[in-house]
N, C-alpha and C positions, 0 to 999 in steps of 0.2 A: 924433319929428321934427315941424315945423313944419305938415308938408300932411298929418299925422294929426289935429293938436292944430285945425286952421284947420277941419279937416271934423267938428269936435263941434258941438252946438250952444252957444249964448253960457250957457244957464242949466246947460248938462252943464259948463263950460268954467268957470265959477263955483263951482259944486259942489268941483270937484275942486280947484281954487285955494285955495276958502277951509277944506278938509282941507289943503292943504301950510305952512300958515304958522305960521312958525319958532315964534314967539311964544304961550307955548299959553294965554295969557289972552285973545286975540284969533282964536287957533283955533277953527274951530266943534267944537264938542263930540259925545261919540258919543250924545248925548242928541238933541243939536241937527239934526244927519243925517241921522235917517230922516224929521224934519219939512219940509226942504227942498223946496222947492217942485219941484223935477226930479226928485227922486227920490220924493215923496210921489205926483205925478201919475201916474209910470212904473209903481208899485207896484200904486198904485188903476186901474188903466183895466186891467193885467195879471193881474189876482190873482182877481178877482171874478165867475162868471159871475150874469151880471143874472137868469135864470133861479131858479137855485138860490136866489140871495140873497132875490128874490120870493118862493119859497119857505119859507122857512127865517121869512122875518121873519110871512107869514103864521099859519104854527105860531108865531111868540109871539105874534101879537096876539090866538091863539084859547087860546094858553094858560092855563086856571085850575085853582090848586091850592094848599094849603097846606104851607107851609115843607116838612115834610121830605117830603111827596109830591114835592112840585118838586125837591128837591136827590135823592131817587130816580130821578124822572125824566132827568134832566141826566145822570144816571150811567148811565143802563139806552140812553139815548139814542147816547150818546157811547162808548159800548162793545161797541155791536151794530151800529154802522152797516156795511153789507153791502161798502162799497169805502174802500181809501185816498184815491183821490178824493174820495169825501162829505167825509171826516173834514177830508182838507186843504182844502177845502171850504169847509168851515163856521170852520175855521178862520183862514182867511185871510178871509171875511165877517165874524171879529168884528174883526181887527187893521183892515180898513178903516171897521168903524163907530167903534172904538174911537180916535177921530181924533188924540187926546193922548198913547195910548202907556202908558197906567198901569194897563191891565188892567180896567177897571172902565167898562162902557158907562153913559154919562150921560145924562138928560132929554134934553141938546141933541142930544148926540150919536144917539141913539135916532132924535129928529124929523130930522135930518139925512140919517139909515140912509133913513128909510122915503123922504125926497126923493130919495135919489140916486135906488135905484133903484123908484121910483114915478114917473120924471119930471116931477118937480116938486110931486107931491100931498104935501102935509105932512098928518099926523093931529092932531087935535084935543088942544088940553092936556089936556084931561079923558081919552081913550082913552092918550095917552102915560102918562099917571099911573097909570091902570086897569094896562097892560101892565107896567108898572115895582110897581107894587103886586102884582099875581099874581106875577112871578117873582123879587122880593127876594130872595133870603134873608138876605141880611145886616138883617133886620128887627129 
């Protein structure tokens, strides 16, 4: 009804609009969707505890090791951790660093992670590279 649709917000009320249109070349796409600004915000401010994520990103920036010790670790990590909580966790910590959606956290993305939840501190190009150099493996 009208006093359901009136009491969204304008960017909830756009969201959902630009999912109904006919036309599916000017339909936002299921690609497009989870980038949406109302729904990307809702996700990120819901999904993340600032804690853990401090956490979590700390153990990478102290993380060094080479290739297959690291693709060990990542495994021995992610298969022992003590709650479904951690796991979902940590999970939903990469999907909000991972701001593009393609699986693969980036330089930017990275410096991005440690601002959100560092308010405001950005790491150095050199320690982003350091950290991204220890845990490649796609080297």
């Amino acid at each position: 009804s009208d006093s359901e649709w009136s009491s969204l917000s304008s960017a909830s009320r756009q969201f959902v609009q630009s999912l109904l249109v006919k036309d599916p070349r000017r339909r936002m796409s299921a690609r497009e969707a989870p980038l949406h600004p109302w729904l990307s915000d809702k996700l990120s401010k819901s999904l993340v505890n600032s804690n853990v994520a401090q956490s979590a990103l700390n153990n990478l920036r102290n993380f060094r090791s080479d290739v297959q010790i690291a693709q060990t670790t990542w495994l021995l990590v992610t298969s022992f951790l003590s709650t479904k909580e951690e796991r979902e966790g940590l999970i939903k910590l990469f999907a909000s660093i991972d701001a593009n959606g393609d699986g693969i956290i980036s330089r930017d993305e990275l410096r991005a992670g440690f601002s959100k939840f560092y308010q405001g501190r950005v790491e150095s190009p050199e320690e982003i590279e350091r950290i991204i150099d220890e845990i490649d493996v796609n080297k």
